[in-house]
C-alpha positions as CSV (number, residue, x, y, z in Angstrom):
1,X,0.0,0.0,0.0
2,X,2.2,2.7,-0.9
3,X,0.8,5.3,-0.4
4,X,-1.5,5.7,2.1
5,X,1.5,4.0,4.7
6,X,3.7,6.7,3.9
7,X,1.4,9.1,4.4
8,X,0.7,7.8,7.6
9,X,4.6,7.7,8.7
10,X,3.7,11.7,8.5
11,X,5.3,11.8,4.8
12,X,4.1,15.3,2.3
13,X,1.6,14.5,-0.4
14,X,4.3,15.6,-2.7
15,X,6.6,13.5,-1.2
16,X,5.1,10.2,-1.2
17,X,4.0,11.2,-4.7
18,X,7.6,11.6,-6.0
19,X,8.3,8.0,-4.2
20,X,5.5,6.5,-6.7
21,X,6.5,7.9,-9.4
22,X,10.2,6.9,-8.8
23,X,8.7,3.1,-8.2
24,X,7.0,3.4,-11.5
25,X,10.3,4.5,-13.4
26,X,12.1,1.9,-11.7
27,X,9.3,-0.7,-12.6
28,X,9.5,0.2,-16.6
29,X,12.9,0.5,-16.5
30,X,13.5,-3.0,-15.6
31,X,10.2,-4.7,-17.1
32,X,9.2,-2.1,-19.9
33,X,6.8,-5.0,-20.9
34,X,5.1,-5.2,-17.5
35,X,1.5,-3.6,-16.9
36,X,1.3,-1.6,-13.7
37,X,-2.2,-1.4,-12.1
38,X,-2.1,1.8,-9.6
39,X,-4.8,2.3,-7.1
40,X,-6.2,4.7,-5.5
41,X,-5.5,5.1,-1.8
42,X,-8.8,3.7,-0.4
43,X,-10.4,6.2,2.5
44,X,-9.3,6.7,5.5
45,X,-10.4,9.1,9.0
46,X,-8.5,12.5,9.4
47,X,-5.4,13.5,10.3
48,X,-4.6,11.6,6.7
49,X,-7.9,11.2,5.0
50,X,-7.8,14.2,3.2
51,X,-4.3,14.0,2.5
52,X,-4.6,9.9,1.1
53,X,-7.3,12.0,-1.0
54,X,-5.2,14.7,-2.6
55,X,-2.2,11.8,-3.7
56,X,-5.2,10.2,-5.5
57,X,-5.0,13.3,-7.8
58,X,-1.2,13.0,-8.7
59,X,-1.3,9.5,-8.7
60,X,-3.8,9.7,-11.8
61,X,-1.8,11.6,-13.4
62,X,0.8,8.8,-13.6
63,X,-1.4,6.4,-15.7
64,X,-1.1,6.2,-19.3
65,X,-3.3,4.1,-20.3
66,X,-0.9,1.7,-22.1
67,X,1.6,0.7,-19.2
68,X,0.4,2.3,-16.4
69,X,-3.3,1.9,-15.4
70,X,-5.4,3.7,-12.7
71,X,-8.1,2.6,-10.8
72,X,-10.2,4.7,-8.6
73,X,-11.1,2.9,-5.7
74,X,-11.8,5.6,-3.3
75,X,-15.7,6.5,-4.9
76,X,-16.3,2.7,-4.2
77,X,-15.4,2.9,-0.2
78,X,-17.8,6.6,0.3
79,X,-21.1,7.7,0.7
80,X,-22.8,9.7,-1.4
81,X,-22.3,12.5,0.9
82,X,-18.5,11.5,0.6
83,X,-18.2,10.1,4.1
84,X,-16.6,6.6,4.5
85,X,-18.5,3.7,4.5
86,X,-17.4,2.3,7.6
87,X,-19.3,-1.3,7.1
88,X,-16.3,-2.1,4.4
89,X,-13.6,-1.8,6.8
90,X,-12.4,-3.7,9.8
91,X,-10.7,-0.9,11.8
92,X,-11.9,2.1,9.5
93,X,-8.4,1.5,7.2
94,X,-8.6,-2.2,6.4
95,X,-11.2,-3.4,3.9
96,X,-13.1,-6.2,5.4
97,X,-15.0,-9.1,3.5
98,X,-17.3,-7.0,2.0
99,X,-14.6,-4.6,1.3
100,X,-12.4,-6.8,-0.5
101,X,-15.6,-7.9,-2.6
102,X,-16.0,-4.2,-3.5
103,X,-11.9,-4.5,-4.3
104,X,-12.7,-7.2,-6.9
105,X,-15.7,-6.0,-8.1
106,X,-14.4,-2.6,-8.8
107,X,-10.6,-4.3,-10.6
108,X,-13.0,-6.6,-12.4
109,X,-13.6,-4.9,-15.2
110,X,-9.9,-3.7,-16.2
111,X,-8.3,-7.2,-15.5
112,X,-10.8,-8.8,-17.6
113,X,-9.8,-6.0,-20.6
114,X,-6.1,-6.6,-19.9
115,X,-6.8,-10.3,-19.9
116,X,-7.5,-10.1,-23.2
């Protein structure tokens, strides 16, 4: 989970962003032929909610679309009103069953077009 654990070790947004992006070089430097799935950090309660939040925006920005593939998990873990929905997490961080269903459920449709 990179990420949202650096975040929470008190790292900048622009920080941990550099580190991902420096993992992805690394990663198509080595395997130019490898497909890289990047996440979205998934919710998370305040201090670091908001934070997790605005690394979703550079991490976006990372994915090309040909190597490098983003997935927006965060809308799948909210309410409408944008609050967290707590009943998907075990300790408001770690998905739970049902969380992990919504995991699959929202990767589904990409691994099945990469699949191909």
């Amino acid at each position: 989970m990179i990420g949202t654990n650096n975040i929470g070790w008190n790292n900048t947004v622009e920080d941990t962003a550099h580190g991902v992006q420096e993992v992805l070089k690394e990663l198509m430097a080595k395997l130019p032929q490898t497909k890289v799935i990047l996440l979205s950090n998934t919710p998370r309660t305040e201090p670091n909610g908001s934070k997790c939040k605005q690394l979703n925006v550079y991490l976006k920005k990372f994915a090309d679309d040909k190597t490098v593939y983003y997935v927006d998990m965060w809308s799948h873990y909210v309410n409408a009103d944008g609050t967290q929905k707590y009943e998907l997490f075990v300790d408001k961080l770690h998905p739970n069953q049902k969380g992990f269903e919504v995991w699959q459920q929202t990767m589904d449709p990409l691994l099945n077009k990469l699949l191909q």
